[in-house]
C-alpha positions in Angstrom: 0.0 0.0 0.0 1.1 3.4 -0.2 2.2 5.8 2.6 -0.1 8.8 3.6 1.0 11.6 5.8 -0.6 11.7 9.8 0.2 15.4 10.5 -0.4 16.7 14.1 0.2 20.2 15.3 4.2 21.2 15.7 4.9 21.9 19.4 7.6 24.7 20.3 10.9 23.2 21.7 13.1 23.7 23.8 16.0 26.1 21.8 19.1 24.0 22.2 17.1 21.6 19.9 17.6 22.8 16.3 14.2 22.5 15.0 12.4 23.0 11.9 11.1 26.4 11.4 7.7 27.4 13.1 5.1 25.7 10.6 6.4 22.2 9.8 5.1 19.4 11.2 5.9 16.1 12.4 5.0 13.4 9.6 4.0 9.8 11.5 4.0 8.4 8.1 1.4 5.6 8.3 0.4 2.6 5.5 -0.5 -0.7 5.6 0.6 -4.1 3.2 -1.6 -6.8 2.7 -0.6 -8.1 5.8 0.6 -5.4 8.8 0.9 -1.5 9.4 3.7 0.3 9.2 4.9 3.6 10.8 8.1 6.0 10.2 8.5 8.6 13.0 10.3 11.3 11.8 10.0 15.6 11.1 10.3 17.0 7.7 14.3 17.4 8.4 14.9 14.0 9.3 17.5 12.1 6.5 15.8 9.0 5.6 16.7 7.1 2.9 14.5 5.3 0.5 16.5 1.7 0.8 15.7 1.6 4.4 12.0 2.4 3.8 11.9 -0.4 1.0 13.6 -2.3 3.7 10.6 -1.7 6.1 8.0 -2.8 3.9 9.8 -5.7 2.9 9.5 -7.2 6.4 6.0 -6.0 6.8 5.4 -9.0 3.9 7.0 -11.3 6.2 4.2 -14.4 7.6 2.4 -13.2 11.1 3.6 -9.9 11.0 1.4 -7.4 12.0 3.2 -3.9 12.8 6.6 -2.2 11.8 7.6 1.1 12.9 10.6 2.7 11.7 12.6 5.2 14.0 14.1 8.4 13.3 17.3 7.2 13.4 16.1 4.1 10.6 18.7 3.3 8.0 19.6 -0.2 6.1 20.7 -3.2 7.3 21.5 -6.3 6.0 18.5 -7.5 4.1 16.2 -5.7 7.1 16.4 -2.0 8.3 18.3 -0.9 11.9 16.9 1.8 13.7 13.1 -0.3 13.9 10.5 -2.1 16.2 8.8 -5.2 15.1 5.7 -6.5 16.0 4.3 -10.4 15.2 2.4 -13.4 15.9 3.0 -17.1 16.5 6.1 -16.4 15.1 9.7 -14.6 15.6 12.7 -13.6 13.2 16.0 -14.1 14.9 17.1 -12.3 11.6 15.6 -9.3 12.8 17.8 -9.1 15.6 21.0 -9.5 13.7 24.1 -10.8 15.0 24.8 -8.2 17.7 21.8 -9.9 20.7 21.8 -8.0 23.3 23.5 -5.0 21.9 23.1 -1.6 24.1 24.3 1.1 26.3 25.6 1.5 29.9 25.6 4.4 31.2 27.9 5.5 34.8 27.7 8.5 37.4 31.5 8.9 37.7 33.2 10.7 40.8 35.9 12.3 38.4 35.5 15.9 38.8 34.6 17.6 35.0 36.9 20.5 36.1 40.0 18.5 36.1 40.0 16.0 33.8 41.0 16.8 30.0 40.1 14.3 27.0 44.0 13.5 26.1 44.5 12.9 29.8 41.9 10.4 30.2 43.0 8.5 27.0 46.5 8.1 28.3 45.4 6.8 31.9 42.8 4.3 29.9 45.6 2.8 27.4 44.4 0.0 25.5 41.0 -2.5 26.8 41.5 -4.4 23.5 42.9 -7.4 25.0 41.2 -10.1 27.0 40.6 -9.1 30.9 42.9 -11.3 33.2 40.4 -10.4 36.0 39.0 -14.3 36.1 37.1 -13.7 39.7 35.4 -10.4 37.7 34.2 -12.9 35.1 33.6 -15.2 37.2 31.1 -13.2 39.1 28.7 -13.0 36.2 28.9 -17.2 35.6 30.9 -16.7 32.4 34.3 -18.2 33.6 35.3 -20.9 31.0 32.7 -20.0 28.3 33.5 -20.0 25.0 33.3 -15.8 24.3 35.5 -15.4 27.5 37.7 -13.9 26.3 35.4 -11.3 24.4 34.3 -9.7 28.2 35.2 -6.3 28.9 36.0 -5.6 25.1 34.0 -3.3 23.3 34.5 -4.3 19.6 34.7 -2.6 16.3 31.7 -0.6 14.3 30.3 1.6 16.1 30.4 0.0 19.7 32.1 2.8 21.8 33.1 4.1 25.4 32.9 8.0 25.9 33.8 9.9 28.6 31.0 12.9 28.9 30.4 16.2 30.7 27.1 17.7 31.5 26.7 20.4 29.0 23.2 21.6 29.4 20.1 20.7 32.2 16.6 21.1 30.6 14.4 20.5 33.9 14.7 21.7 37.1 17.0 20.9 39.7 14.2 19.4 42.2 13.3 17.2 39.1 15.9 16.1 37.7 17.5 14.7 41.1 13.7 13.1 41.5 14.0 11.3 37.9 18.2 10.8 38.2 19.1 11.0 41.6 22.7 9.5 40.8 23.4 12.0 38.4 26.0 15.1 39.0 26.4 17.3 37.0 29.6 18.8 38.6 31.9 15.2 37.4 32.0 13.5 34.5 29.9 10.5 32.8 30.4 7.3 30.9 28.5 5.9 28.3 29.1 2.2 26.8 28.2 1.0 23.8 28.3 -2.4 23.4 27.1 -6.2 23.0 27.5 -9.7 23.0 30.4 -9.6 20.7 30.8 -13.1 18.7 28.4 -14.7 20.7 25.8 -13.2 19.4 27.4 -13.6 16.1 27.2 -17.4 16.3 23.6 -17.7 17.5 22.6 -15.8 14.5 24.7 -18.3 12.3 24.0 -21.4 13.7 20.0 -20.0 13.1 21.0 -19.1 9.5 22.7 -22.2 8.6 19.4 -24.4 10.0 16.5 -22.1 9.1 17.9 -19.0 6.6 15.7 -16.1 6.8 12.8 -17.8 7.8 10.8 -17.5 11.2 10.5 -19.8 14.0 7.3 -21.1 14.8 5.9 -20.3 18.6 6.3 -23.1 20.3 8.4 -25.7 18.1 11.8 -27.0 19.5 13.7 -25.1 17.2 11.9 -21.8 19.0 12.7 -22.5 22.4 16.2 -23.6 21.7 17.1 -20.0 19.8 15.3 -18.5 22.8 17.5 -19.8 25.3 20.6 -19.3 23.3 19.2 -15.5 22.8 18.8 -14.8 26.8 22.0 -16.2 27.0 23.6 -13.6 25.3 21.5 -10.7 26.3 22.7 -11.8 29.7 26.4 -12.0 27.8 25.9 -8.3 26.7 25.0 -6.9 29.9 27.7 -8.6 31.9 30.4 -7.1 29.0 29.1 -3.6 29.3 29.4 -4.0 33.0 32.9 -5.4 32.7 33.9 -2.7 30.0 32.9 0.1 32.9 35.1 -1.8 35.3 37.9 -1.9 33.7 37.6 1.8 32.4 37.1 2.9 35.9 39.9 0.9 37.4 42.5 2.5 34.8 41.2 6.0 36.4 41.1 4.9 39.8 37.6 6.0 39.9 34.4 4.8 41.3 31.0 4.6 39.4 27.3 4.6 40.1 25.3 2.6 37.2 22.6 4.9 35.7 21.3 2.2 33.2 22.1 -0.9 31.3 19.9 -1.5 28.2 19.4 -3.7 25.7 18.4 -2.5 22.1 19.0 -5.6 19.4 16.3 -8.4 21.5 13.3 -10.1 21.1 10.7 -9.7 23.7 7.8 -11.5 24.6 4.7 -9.1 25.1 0.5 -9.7 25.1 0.2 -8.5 21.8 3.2 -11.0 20.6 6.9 -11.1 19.6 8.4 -7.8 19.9 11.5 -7.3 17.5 14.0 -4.5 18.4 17.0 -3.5 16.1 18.6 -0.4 16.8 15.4 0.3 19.2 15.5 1.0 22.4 12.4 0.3 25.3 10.7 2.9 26.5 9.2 0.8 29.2 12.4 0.1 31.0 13.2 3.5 32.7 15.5 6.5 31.5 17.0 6.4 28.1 20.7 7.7 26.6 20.5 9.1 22.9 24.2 9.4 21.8 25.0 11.5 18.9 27.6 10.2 16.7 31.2 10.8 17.6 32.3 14.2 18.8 28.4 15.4 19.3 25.8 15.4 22.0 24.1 13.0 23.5 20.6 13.3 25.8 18.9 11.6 28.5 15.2 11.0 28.4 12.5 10.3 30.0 10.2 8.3 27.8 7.0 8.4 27.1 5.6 4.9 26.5 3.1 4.5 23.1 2.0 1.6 21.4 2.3 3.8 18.7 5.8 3.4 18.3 5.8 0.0 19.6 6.9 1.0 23.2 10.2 2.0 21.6 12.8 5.1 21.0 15.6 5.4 18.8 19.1 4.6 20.0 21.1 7.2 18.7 22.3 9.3 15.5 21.8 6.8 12.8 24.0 6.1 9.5 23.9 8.4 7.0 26.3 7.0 5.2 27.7 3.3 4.3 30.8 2.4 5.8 32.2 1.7 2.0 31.6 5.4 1.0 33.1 7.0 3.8 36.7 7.3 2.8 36.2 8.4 -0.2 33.5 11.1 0.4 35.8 12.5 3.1 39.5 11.1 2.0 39.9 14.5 -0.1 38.9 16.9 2.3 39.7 15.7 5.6 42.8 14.7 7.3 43.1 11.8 9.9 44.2 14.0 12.6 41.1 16.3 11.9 39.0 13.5 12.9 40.7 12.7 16.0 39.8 16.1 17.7 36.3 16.9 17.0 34.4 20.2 16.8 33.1 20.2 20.1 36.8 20.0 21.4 36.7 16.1 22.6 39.3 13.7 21.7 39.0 10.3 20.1 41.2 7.5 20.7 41.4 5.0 17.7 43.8 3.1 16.1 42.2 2.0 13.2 42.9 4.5 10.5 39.7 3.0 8.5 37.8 2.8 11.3 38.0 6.6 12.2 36.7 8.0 8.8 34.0 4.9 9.0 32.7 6.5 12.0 33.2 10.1 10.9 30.2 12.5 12.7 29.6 13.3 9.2 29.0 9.7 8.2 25.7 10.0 11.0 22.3 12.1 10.8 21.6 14.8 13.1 21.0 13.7 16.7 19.2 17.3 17.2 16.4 16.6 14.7 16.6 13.1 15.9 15.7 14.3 19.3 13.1 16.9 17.7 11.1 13.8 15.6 11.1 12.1 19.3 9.6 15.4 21.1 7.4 16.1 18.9 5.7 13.0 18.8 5.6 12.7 22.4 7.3 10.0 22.8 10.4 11.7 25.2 11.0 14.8 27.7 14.2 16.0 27.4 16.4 16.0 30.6 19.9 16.8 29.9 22.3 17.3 27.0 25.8 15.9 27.1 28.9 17.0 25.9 31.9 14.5 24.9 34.8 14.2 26.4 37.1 11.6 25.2 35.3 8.6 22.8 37.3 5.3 22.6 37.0 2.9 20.1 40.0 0.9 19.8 44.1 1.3 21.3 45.9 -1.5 19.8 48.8 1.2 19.0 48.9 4.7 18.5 47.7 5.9 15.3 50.4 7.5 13.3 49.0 10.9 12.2 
């Protein structure tokens, strides 16, 4: 079916949000296929690109599905589109989940005053978390001693997994509220965010379902359903215990204590009333507060949601490709040096030494987390409660890059 246009009134925001001009309106766009509904949440300045749309109607198609929504932060994926929630019945796609289960972010209240802590010194007391941990008892703790991934815990991994150091940049709410909704938070020392998941774990589960079934769905109920369910728990489990260990060992290297904010998955299945619940690149808005990370070197925001079936209990998990990792070099090679993109605009430093990896995950290669945030607000799905500001972002310190 085609896609009409659900307009409802523009609501003024707040100013640090860069937001259309006073007359647009937020666009729910709204359809339906033979078969389910499907919604794209996003403002008449939100990038969205027609592949990942194609993407979302293409799954729509798929047996006992009844409702896709696509985020503002949608783009493609392999054969299904990242950045979406995905509702069915009787049935569940472990395709739809991808390789990454329990992918997500962690996010800490550090005691590390903001005041005296620079980005280039943090790097060089964090050196490299690369390698395997050699904290067994640490491992241990979470029941994964001996597993097979061991040696994946406490690693963030390449793409655009991440750890970044933030500072309190701006507080939207006031100060009686915002120690009522984040009473661990302050603002006068510094933050960190992790972004990360079950490493090659998850990667197998996804094969091993591949291998046996393709892209086919797994039948409520049937053997083969329960057994990729307890292999998907497992690593959501996996996912949480590595962002935990990655914040460990981060705070260790500082010497620094940390209170845990959140821990939240956004690549998992879940079962709910209505069915199976599909998130890729979606996070809950059922599970308390939420991080929206910008891409690398811009701001990131903690929300309150605002829970609606309309966009399947769910909120977008950050900034979004804008471009494919294959055409970033090349649309930046001739214009941009490597050391350019290891200081970014809003001063913070970024520690990687994987020369292809820094233009891959180039802020220019991600949409706009402001009118991210905007599509969000206007729809009424978030409040906004405070904007961060990076400090340091690492992503990988095998060696030091040579610039």
């Amino acid at each position: 079916g085609s896609i009409g246009t659900l307009c409802v009134p523009f609501r003024e925001l707040p100013l640090f949000i860069r937001a259309p001009t006073w007359g647009h309106f937020i666009g729910i766009l709204m359809g339906t296929t033979q078969k389910s509904a499907i919604r794209v949440i996003a403002n008449a300045d939100t990038w969205m690109e027609d592949r990942a749309i194609q993407q979302l109607h293409r799954v729509a198609d798929w047996p006992g599905m009844q409702t896709v929504v696509g985020m503002p932060d949608l783009h493609p994926g392999k054969g299904s589109p990242v950045g979406a929630s995905f509702l069915s019945t009787n049935m569940f796609y472990p395709t739809l989940v991808g390789n990454d289960i329990g992918c997500g972010m962690a996010f800490w209240q550090t005691d590390l005053a903001a005041a005296k802590w620079s980005g280039q010194k943090l790097a060089e007391r964090a050196g490299s978390i690369d390698g395997p941990m050699d904290d067994t008892p640490a491992i241990d703790a979470f029941g994964f001693a001996g597993h097979s991934y061991e040696h994946s815990l406490g690693t963030i991994g390449g793409g655009n997994h991440f750890a970044e150091v933030q500072r309190v940049d701006t507080v939207l709410v006031s100060t009686t509220e915002l120690a009522e909704k984040a009473p661990w938070l302050d603002p006068k020392r510094l933050q960190l965010l992790v972004h990360s998941g079950s490493r090659g774990f998850g990667e197998a589960i996804l094969r091993e379902h591949v291998d046996m079934h393709r892209e086919q769905g797994l039948v409520d109920g049937t053997p083969a359903a329960h057994h990729y369910l307890v292999q998907h728990d497992e690593a959501l489990r996996f996912a949480q215990a590595n962002r935990l260990l990655i914040g460990q060992r981060l705070l260790a290297a500082w010497r620094a204590e940390g209170v845990l904010g959140l821990n939240i998955h956004h690549n998992y299945i879940e079962h709910i009333p209505q069915g199976y619940l599909h998130r890729k690149g979606a996070t809950p808005s059922t599970q308390g507060l939420v991080m929206i990370p910008g891409s690398r070197g811009d701001f990131s925001y903690l929300v309150e949601p605002l829970p609606s079936e309309t966009s399947l209990w769910s909120l977008a998990h950050g900034a979004g490709r804008k471009w494919q990792r294959s055409d970033c070099r090349g649309k930046l090679g001739p214009r941009v040096r490597l050391q350019d993109l290891l200081k970014t605009d809003l001063g913070s430093t970024v520690v990687c030494s994987d020369k292809d990896l820094v233009f891959e995950e180039a802020p220019q290669a991600y949409k706009n987390v402001d009118t991210l945030v905007a599509s969000l607000v206007e729809a009424q799905l978030v409040r906004v409660l405070v904007r961060f500001k990076p400090v340091m972002t690492y992503k990988k310190n095998e060696e030091r890059c040579a610039c």
